[in-house]
C-alpha positions as CSV (number, residue, x, y, z in Angstrom):
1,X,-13.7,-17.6,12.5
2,X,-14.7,-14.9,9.4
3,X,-11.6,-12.6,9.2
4,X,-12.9,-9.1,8.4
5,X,-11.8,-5.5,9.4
6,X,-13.6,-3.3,11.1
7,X,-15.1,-0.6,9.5
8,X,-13.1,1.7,11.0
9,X,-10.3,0.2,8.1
10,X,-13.3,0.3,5.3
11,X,-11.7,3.7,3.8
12,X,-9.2,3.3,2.0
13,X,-8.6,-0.2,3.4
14,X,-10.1,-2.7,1.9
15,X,-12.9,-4.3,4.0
16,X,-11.4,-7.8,2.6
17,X,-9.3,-9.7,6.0
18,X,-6.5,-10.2,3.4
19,X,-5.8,-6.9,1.8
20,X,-5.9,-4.9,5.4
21,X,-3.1,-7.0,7.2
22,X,-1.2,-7.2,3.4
23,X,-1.4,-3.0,3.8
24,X,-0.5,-3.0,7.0
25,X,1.8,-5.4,7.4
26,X,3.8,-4.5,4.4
27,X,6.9,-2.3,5.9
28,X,10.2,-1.9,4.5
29,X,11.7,0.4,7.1
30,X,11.0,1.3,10.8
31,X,12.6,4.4,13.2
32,X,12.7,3.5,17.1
33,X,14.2,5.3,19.9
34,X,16.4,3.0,21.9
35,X,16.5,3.1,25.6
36,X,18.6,5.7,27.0
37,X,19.2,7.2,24.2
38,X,18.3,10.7,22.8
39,X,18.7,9.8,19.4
40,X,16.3,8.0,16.4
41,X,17.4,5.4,14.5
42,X,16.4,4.3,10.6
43,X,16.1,0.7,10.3
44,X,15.2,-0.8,6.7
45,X,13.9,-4.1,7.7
46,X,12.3,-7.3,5.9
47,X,9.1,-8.9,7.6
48,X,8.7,-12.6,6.1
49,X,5.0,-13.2,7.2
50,X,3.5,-16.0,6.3
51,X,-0.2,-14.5,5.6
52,X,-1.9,-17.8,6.1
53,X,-1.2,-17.8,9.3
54,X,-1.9,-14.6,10.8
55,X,-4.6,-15.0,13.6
56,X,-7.6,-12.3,14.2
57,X,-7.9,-11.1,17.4
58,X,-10.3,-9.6,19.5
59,X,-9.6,-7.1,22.1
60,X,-11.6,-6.4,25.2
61,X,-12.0,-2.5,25.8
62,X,-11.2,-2.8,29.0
63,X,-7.7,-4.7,28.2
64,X,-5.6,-2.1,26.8
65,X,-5.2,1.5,27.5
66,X,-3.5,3.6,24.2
67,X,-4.2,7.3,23.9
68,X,-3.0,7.5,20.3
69,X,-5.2,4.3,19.3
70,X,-8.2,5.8,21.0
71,X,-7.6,9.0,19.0
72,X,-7.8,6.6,15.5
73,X,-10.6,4.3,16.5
74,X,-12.8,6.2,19.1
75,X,-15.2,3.5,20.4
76,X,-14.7,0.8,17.5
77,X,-12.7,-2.0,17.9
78,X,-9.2,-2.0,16.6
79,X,-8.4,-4.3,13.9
80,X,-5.8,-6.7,16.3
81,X,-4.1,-10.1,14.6
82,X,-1.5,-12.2,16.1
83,X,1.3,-12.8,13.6
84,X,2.3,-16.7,15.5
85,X,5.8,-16.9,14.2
86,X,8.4,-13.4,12.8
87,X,11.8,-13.2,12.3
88,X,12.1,-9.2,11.4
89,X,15.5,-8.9,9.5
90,X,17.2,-5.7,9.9
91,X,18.8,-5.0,6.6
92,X,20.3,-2.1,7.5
93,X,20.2,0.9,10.3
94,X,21.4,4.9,10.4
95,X,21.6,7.3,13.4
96,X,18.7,10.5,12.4
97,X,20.4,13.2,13.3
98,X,17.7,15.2,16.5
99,X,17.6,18.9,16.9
């Protein structure tokens, strides 16, 4: 199977396979809400992917439902790839203070 983006990702993403999941993929820190509680948390995390094996994916329209994605994509298909094998490491995490 060609890996290509979309070309929804063509500006400023690369339309290379390689250089859109490298972008998007490449995350030092995260911030989550855990369940049941009111606070965000700061997590700087290490993702070890393995780039050779991460798996396009197409998505049926009808198989997802995701206001926010809708609002980035409209009626093109999102760029979607299966990463077969992660072991996030959490390197570190902080309470955010909330208002």
């Amino acid at each position: 199977m060609r890996r290509t983006a979309p070309p929804v990702f063509a500006v400023p993403v690369s339309e290379q396979w390689e250089s859109a999941i490298r972008i998007l993929c490449s995350q030092d820190f995260s911030i989550v809400k855990p369940p049941g509680d009111a606070a965000l948390v700061e997590s700087h995390i290490e993702l070890p992917i393995d780039f050779d094996t991460v798996m396009p994916l197409e998505l049926a329209p009808s198989s997802f439902q995701c206001p926010c994605l809708e609002q980035l994509v409209g009626d093109q298909a999102p760029l979607s790839f299966l990463i077969p094998c992660l072991q996030l490491k959490v390197l570190s995490e902080r309470r955010l203070n909330t208002v």
